[in-house]
MDAnalysis code that builds the backbone (N, CA, C; Angstrom):
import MDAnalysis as mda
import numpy as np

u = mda.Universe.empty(696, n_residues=232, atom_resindex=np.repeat(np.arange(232), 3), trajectory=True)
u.add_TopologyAttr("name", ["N", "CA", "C"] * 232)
u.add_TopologyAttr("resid", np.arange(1, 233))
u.add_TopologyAttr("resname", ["UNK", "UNK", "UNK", "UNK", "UNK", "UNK", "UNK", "UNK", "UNK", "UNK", "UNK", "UNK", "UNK", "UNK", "UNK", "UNK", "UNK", "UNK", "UNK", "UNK", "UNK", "UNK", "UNK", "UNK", "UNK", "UNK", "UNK", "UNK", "UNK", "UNK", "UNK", "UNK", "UNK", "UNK", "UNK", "UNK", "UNK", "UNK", "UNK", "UNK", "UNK", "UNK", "UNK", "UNK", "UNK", "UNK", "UNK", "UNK", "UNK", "UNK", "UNK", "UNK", "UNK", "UNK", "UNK", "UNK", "UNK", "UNK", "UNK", "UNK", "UNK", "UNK", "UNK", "UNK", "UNK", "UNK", "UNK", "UNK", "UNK", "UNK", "UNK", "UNK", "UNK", "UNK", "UNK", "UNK", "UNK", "UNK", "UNK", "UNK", "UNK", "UNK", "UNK", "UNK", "UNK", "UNK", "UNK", "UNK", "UNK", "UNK", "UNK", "UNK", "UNK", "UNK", "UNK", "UNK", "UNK", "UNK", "UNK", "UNK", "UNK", "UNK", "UNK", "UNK", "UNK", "UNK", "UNK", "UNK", "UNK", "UNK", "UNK", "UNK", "UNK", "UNK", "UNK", "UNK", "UNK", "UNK", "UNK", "UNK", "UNK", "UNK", "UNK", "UNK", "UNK", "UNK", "UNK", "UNK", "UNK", "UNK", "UNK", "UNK", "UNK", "UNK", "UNK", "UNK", "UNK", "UNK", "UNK", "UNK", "UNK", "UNK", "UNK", "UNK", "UNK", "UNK", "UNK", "UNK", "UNK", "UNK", "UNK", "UNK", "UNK", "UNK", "UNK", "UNK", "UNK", "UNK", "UNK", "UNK", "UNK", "UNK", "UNK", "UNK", "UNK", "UNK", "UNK", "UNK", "UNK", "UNK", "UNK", "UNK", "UNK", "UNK", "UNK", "UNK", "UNK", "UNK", "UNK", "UNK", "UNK", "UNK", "UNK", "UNK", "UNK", "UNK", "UNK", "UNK", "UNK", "UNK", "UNK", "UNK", "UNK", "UNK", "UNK", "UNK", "UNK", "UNK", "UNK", "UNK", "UNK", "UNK", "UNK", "UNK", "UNK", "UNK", "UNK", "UNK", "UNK", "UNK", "UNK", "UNK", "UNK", "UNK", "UNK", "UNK", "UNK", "UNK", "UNK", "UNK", "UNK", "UNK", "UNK", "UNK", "UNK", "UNK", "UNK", "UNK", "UNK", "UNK", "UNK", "UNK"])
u.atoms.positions = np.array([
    [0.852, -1.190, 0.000],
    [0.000, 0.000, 0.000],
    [0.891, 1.245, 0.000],
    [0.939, 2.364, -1.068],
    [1.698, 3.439, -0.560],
    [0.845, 4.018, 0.690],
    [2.123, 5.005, 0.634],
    [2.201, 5.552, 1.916],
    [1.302, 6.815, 1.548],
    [0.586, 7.514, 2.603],
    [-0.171, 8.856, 2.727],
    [1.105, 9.963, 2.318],
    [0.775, 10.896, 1.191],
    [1.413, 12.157, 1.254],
    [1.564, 12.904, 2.803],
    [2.959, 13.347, 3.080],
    [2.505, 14.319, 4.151],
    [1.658, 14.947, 5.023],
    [1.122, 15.124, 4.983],
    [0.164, 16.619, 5.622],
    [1.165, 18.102, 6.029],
    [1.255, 18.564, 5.200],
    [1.701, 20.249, 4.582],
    [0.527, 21.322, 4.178],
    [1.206, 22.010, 5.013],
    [-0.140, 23.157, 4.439],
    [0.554, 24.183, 4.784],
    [0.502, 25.070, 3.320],
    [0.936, 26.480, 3.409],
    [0.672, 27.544, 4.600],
    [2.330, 28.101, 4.900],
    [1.629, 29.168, 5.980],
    [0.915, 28.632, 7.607],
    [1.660, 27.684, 7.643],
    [1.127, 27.011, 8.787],
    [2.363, 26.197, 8.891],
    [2.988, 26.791, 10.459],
    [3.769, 26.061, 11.140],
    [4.127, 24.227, 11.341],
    [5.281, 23.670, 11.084],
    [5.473, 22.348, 11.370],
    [6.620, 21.884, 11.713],
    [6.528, 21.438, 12.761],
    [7.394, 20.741, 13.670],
    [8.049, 19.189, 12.771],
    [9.538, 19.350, 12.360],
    [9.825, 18.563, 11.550],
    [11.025, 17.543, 12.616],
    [10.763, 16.494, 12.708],
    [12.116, 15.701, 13.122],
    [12.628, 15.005, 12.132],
    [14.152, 14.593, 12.188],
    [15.187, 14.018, 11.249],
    [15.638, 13.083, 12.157],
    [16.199, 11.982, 12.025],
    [17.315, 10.789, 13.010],
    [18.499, 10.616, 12.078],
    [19.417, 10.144, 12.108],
    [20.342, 9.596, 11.795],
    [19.968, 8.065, 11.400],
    [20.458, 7.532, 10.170],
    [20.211, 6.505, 10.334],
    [20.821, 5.209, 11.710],
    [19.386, 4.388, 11.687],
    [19.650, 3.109, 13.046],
    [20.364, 4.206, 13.609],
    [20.179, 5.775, 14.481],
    [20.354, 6.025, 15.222],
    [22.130, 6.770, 15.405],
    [22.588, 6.844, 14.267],
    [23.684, 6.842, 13.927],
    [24.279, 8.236, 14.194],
    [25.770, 8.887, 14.436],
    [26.055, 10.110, 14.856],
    [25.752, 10.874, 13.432],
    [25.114, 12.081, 13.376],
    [25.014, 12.848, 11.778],
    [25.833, 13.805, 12.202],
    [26.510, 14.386, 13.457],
    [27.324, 15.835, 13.751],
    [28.554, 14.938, 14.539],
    [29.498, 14.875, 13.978],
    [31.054, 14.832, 15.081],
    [31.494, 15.724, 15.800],
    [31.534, 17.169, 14.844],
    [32.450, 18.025, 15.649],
    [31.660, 19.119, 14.836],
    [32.449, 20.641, 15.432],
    [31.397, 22.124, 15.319],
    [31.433, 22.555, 14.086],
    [32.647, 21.888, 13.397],
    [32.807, 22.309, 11.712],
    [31.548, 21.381, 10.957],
    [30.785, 20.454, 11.458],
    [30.114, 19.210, 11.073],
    [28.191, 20.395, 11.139],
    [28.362, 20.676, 12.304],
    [26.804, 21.293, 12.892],
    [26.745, 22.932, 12.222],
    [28.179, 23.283, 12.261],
    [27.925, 24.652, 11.576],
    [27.820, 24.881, 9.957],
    [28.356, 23.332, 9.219],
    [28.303, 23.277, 7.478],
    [26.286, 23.003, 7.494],
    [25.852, 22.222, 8.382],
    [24.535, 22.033, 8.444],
    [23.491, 23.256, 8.284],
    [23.815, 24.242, 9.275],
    [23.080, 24.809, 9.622],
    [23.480, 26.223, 8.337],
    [24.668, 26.173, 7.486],
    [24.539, 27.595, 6.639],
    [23.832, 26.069, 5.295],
    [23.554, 25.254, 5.482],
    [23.469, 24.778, 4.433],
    [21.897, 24.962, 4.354],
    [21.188, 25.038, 5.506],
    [19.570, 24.783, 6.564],
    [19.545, 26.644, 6.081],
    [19.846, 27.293, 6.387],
    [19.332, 28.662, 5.768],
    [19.467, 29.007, 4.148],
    [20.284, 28.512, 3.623],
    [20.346, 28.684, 2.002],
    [19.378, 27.791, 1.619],
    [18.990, 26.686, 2.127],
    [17.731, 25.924, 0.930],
    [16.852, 26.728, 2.305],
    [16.527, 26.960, 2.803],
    [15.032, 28.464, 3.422],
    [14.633, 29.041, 2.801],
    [16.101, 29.646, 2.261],
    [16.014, 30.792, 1.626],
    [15.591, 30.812, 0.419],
    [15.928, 29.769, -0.519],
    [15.935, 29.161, -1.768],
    [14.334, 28.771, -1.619],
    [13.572, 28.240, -1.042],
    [12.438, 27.481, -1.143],
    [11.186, 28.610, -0.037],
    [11.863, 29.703, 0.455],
    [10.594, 30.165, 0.496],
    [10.019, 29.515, 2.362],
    [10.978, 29.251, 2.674],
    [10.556, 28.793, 4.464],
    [10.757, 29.204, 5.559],
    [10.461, 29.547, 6.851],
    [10.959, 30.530, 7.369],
    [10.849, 29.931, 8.518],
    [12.432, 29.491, 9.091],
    [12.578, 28.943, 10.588],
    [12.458, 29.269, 11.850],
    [11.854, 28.801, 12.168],
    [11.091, 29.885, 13.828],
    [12.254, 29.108, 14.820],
    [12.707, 27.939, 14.592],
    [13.462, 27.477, 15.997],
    [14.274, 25.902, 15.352],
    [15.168, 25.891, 16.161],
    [15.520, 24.564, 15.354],
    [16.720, 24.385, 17.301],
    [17.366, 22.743, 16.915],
    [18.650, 22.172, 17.613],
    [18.895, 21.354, 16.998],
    [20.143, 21.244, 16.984],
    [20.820, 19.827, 16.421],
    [21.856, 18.799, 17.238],
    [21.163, 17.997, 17.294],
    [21.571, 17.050, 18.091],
    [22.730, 15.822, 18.047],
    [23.211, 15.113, 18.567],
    [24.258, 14.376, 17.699],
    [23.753, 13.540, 16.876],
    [22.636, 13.058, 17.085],
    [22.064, 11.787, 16.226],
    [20.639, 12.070, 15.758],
    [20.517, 13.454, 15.910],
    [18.962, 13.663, 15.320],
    [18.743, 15.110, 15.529],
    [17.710, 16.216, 14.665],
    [17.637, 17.264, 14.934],
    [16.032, 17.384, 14.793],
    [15.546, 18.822, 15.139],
    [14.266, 19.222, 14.830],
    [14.224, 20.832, 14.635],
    [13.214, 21.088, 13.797],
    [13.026, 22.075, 13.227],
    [11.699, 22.533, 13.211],
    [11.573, 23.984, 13.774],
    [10.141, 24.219, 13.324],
    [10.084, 25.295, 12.384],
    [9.287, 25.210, 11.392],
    [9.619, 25.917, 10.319],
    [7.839, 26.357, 9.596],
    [7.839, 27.328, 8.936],
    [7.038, 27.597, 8.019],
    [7.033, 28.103, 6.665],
    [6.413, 26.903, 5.420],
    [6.243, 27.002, 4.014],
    [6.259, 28.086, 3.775],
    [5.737, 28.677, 2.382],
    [4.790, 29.584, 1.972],
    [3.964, 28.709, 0.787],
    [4.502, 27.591, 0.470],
    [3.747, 26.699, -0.483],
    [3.592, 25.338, 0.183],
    [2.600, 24.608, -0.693],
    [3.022, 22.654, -0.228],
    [4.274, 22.093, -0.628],
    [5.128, 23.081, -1.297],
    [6.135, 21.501, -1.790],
    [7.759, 22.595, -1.075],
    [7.461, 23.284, -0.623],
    [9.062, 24.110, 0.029],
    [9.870, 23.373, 1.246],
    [8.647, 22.432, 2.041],
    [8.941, 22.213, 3.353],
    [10.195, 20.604, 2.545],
    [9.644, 19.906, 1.774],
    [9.868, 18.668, 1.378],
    [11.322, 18.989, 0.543],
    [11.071, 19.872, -0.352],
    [12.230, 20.472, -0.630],
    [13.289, 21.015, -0.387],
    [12.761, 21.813, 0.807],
    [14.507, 22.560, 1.697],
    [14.829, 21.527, 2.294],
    [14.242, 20.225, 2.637],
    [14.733, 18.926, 3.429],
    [15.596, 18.235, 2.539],
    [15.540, 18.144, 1.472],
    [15.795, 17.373, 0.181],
    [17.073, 17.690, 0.031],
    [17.139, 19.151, -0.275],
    [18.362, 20.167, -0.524],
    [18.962, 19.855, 0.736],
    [18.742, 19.964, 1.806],
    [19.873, 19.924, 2.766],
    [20.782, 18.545, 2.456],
    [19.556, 17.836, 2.125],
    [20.420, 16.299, 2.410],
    [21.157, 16.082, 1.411],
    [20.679, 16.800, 0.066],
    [21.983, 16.322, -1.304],
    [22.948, 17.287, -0.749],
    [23.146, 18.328, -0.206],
    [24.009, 19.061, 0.316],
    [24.901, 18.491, 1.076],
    [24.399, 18.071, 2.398],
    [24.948, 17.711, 3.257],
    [25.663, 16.011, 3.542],
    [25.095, 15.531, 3.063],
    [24.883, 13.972, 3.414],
    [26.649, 13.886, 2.296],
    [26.305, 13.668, 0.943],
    [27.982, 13.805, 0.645],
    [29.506, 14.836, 0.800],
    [29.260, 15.959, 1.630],
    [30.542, 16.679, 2.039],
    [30.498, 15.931, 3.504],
    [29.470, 15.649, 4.164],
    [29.649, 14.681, 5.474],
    [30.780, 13.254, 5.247],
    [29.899, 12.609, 4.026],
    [30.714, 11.503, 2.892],
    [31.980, 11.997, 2.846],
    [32.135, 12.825, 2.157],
    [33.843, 13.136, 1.875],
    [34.407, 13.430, 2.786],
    [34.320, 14.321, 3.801],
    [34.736, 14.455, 4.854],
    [35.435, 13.310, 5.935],
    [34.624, 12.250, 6.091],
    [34.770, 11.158, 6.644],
    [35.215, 10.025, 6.283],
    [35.306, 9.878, 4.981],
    [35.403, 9.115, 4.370],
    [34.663, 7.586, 4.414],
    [33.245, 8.179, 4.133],
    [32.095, 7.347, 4.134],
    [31.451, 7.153, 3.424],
    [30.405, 6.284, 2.734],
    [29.566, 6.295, 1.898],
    [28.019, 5.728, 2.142],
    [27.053, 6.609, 1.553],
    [25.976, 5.559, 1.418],
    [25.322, 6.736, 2.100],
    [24.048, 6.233, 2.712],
    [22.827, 7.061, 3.306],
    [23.721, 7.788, 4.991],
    [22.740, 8.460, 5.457],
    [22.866, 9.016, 6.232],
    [21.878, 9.018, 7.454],
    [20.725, 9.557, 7.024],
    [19.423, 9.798, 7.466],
    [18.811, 8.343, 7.835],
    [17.609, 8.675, 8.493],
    [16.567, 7.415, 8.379],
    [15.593, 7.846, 7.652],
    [15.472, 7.501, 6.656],
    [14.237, 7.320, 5.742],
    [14.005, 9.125, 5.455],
    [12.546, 9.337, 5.505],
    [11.662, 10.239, 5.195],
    [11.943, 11.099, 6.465],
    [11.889, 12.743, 6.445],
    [11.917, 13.022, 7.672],
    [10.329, 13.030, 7.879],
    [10.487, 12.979, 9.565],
    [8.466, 13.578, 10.197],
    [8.484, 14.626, 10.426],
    [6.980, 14.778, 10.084],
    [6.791, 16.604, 10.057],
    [5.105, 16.086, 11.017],
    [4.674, 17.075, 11.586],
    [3.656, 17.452, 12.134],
    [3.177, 19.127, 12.418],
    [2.087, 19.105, 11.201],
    [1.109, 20.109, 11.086],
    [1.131, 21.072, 12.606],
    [1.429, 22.684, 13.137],
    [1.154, 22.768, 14.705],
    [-0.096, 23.685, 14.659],
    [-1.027, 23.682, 15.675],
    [-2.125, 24.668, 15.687],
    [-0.932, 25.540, 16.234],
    [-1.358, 26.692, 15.986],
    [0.001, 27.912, 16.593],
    [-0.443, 28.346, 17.741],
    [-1.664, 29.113, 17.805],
    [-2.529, 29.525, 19.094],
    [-2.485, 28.479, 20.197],
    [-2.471, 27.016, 19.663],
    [-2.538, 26.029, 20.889],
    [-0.867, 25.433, 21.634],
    [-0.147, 25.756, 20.548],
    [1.565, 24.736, 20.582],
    [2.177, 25.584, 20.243],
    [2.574, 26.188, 19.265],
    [4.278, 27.042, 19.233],
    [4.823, 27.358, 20.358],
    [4.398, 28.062, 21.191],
    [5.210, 28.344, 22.040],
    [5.481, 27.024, 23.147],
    [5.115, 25.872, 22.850],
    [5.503, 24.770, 23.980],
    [5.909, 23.837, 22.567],
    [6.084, 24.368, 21.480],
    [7.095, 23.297, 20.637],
    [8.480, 23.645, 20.396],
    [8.411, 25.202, 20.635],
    [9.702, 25.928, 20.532],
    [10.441, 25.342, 21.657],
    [9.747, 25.390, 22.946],
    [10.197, 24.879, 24.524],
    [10.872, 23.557, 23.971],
    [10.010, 22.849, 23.547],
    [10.283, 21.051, 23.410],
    [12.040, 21.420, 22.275],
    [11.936, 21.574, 21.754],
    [12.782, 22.120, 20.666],
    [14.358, 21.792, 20.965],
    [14.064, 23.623, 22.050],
    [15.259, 24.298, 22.486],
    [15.970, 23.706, 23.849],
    [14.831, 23.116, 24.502],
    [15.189, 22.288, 25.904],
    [15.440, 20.887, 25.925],
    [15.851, 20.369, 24.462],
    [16.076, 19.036, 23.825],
    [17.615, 18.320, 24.326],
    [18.506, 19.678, 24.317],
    [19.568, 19.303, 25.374],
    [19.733, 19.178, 26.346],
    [18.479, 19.855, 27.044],
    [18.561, 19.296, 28.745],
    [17.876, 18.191, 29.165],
    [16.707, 17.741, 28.446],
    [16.572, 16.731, 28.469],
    [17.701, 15.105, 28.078],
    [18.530, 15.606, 26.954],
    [19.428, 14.565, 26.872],
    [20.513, 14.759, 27.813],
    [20.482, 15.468, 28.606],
    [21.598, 15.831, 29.704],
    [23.292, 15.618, 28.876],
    [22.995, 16.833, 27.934],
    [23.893, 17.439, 27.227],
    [24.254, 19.383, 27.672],
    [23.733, 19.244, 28.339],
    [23.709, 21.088, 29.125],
    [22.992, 20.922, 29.979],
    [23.460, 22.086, 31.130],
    [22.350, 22.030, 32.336],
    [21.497, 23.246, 32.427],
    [22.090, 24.199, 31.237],
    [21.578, 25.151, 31.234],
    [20.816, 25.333, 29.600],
    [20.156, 25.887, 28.903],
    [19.781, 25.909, 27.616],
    [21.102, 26.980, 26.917],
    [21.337, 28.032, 27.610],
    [22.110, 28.773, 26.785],
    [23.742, 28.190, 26.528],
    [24.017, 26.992, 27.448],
    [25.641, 25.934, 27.045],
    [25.292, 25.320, 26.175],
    [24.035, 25.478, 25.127],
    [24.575, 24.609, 24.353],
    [24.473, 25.646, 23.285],
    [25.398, 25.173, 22.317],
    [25.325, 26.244, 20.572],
    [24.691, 25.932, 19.949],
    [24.027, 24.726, 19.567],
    [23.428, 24.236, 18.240],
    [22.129, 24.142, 18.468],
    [21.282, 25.177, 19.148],
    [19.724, 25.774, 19.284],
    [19.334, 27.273, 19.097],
    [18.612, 27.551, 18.464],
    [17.830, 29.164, 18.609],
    [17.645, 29.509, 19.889],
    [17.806, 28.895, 21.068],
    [17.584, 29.299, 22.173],
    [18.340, 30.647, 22.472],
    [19.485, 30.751, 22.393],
    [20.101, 31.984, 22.765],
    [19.444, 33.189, 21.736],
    [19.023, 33.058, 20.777],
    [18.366, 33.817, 19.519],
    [17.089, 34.453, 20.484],
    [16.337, 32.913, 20.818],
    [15.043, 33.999, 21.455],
    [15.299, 34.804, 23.507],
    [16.352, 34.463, 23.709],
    [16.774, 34.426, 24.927],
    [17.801, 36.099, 24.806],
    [17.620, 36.863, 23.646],
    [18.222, 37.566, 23.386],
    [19.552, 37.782, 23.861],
    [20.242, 36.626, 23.841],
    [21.751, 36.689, 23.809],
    [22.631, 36.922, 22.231],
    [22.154, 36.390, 21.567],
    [22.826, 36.084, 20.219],
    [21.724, 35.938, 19.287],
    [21.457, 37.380, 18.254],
    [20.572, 37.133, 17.208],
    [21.428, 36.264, 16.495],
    [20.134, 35.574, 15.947],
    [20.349, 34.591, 14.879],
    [20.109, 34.811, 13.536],
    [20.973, 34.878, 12.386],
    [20.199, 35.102, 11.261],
    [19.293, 33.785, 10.487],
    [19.139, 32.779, 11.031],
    [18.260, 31.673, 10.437],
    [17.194, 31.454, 10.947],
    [17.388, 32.438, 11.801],
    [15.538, 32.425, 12.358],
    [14.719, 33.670, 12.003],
    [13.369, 33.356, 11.459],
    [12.239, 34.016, 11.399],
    [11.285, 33.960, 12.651],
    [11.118, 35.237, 13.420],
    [10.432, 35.246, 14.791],
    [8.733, 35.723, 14.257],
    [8.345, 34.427, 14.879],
    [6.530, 34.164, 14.457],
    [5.923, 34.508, 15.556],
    [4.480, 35.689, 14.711],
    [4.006, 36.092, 15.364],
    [3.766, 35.836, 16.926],
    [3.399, 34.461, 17.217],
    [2.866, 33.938, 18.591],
    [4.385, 34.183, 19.868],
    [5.431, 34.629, 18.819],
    [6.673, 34.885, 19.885],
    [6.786, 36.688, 20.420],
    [6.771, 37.197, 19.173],
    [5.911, 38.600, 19.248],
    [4.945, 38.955, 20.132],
    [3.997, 38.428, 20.249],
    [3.124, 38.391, 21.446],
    [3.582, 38.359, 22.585],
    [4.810, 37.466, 22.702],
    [5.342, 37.540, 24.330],
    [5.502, 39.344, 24.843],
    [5.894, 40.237, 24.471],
    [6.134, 41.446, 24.582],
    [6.226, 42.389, 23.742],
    [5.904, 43.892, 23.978],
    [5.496, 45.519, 22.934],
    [7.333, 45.290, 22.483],
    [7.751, 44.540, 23.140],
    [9.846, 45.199, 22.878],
    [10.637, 43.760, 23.392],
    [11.333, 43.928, 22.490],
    [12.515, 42.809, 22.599],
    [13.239, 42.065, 23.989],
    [13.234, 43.689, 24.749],
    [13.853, 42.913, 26.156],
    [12.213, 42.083, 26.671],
    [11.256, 42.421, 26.551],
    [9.716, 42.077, 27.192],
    [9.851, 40.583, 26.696],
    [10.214, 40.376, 24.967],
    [9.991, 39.298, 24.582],
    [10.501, 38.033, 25.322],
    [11.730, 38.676, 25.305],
    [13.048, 37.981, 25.734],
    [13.086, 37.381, 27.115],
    [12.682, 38.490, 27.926],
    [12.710, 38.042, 29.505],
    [11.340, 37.085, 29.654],
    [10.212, 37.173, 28.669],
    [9.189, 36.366, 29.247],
    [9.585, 35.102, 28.138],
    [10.237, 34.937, 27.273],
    [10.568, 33.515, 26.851],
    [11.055, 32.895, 27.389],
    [12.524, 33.428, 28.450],
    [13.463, 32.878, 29.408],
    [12.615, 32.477, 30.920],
    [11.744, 32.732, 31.007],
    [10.743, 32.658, 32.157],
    [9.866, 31.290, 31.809],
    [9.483, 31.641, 30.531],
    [8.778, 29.737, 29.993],
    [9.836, 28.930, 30.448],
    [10.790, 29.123, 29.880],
    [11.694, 28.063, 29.350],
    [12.040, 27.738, 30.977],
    [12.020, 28.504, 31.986],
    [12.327, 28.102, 32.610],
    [11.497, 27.500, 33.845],
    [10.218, 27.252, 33.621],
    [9.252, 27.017, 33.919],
    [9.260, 25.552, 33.561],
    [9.896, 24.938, 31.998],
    [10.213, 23.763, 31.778],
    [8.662, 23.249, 31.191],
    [9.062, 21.964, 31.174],
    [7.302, 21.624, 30.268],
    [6.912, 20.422, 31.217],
    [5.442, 20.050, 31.288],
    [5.092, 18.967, 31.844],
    [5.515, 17.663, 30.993],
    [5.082, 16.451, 31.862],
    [5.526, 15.093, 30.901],
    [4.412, 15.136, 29.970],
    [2.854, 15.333, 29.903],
    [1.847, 15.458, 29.284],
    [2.167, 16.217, 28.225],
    [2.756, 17.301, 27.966],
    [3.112, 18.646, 26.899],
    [4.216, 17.264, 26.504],
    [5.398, 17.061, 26.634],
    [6.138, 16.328, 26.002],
    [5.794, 15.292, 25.293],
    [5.080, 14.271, 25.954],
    [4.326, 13.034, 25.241],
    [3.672, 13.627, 24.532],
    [2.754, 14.407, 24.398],
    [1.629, 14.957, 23.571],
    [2.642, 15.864, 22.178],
    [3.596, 16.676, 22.141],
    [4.547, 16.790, 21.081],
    [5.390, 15.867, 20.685],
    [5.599, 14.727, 21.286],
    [6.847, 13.837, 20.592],
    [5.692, 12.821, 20.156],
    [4.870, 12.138, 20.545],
    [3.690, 11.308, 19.378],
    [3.143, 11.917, 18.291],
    [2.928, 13.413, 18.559],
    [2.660, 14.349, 16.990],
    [3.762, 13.946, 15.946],
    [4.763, 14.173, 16.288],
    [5.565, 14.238, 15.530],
    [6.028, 13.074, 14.728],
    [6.191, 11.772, 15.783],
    [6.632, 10.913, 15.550],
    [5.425, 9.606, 14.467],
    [4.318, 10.195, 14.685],
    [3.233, 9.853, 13.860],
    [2.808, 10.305, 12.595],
    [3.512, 11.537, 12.674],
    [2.917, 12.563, 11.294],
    [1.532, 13.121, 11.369],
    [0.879, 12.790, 12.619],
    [-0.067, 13.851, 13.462],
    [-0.153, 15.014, 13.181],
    [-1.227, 15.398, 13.173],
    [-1.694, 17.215, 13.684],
    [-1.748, 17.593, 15.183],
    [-1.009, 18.638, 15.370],
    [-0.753, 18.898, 16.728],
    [-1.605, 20.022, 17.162],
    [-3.122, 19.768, 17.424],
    [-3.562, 20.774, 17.988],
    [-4.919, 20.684, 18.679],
    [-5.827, 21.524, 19.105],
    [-7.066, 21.891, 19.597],
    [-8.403, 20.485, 18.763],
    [-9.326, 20.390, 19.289],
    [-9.993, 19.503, 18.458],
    [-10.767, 20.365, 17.643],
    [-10.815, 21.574, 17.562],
    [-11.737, 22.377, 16.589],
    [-10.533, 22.609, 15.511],
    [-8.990, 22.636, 15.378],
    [-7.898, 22.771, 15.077],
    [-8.092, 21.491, 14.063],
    [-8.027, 20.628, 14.603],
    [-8.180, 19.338, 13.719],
    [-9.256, 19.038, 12.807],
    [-10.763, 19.335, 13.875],
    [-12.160, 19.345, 12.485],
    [-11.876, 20.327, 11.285],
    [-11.386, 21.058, 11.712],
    [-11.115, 22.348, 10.323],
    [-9.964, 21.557, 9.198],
    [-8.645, 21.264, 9.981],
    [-8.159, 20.598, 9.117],
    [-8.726, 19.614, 7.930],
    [-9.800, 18.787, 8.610],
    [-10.210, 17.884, 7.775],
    [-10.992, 18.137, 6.755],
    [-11.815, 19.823, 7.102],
    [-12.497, 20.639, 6.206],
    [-11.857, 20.571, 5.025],
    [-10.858, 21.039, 5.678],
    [-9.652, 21.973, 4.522],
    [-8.814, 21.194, 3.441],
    [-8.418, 19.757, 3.871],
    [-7.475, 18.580, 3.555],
    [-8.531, 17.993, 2.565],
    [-9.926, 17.368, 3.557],
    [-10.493, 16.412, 3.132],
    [-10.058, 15.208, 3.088],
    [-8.893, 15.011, 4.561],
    [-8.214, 13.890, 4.925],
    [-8.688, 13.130, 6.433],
    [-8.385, 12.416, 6.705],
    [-9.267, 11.995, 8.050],
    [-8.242, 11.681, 9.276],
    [-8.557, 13.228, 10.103],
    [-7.568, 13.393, 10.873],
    [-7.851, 12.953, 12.225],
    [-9.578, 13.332, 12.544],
    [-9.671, 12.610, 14.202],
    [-10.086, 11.243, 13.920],
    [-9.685, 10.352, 14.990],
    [-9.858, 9.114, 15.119],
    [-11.019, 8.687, 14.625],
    [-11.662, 7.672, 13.710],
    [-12.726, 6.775, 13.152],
    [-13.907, 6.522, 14.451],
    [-14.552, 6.773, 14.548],
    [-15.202, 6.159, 15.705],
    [-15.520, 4.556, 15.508],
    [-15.811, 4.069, 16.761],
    [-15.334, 2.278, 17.151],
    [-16.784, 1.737, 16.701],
    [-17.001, 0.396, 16.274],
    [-17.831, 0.053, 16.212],
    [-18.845, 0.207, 14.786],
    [-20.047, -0.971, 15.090],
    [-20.506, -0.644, 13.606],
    [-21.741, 0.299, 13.258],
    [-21.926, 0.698, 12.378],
    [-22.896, 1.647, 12.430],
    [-24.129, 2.031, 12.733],
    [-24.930, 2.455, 13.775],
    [-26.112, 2.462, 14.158],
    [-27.223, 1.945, 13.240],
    [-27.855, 0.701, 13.172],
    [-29.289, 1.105, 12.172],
    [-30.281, 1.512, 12.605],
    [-30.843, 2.212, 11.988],
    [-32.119, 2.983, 12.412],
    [-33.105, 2.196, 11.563],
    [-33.874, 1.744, 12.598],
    [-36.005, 0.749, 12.420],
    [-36.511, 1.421, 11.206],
    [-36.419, 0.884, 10.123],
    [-37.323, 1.509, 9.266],
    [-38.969, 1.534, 9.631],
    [-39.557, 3.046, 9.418],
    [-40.715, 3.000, 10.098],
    [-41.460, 2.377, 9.676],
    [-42.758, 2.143, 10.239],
    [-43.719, 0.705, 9.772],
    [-44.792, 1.626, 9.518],
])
């Protein structure tokens, strides 16, 4: 049976994860994470996408990003990897794949998740107890929205704007989430989105989707179908 196209939709935020293949290292060293990441803003730039938050991890990264079409998101992924995957090759002197498969992407309601997918994101190293702090590590937007270090590969989306009228407002109340941390419920509930190819949002978030798609996004209901007594 093929597989379901994506779920992409223009102009609407998505939380993308990548692995390494069987789990494999994709970053050695800072010359490895920093060829990635100018390679991750030139196909953006090229395709029209605009990165709200990203980390890169040793064996897997995530990205949240927004299209302006259906086929930019699939494409700046594409481009990174003919990019990246053989100067990684030459570099190492390796061959063959890199990645695991297809990356996952999950659709985000913005009003309901951005700002606790950005969290999941950027706090990805403290959870792997790779930093104890978010700003020790380099290879996240965290210091970007933490106004330590603008970033030029990030595009700041509206729902971050909202945090404050001014930059220090933004800044000090992002560093205040973040440090607030996320429940296990917010985590499970973003890492099964993702890892499913899920829509991550509100249940009125999802009926609309299905408006809009004409794909079948909330669960089937159980069981067989009511008959109704034809009248006598």
């Amino acid at each position: 049976m093929a597989r379901q196209p994506r779920l992409i939709l223009p102009n609407q935020p998505h939380h993308i994860l990548q692995r390494g293949n069987d789990n494999q290292v994709i970053f050695r060293d800072d010359e490895d994470y920093r060829r990635f990441l100018e390679f991750l803003r030139e196909s953006a730039k090229f395709y029209r996408v605009a990165i709200h938050a990203y980390v890169l991890m040793p064996n897997h990264l995530h990205v949240l990003a927004t299209p302006s079409d259906e086929d930019g998101l699939a494409a700046m992924m594409q481009k990174v990897g003919r990019l990246y995957v053989p100067w990684f090759n030459n570099k190492y002197g390796r061959s063959g794949t890199l990645f695991q498969g297809r990356f996952r992407t999950s659709v985000i309601d913005a009003d309901a998740y951005f700002l606790a997918c950005i969290r999941y994101i950027e706090l990805n190293p403290l959870r792997n107890q790779l930093a104890f702090d978010p700003l020790d590590y380099p290879w996240s937007s965290y210091a970007h929205h933490a106004g330590v270090r603008p970033d030029p590969l990030i595009t700041d989306h509206a729902k971050y704007w909202e945090l404050g009228n001014t930059p220090f407002q933004r800044e000090a109340a992002y560093i205040e989430l973040a440090r607030q941390g996320m429940s296990g419920q917010e985590l499970d509930t973003i890492n099964a989105a993702v890892l499913k190819g899920a829509p991550l949002g509100s249940h009125a978030f999802k009926v609309e989707l299905e408006h809009k798609t004409k794909r079948q996004i909330l669960p089937a209901k159980r069981g067989r179908p009511f008959k109704v007594k034809a009248a006598e």
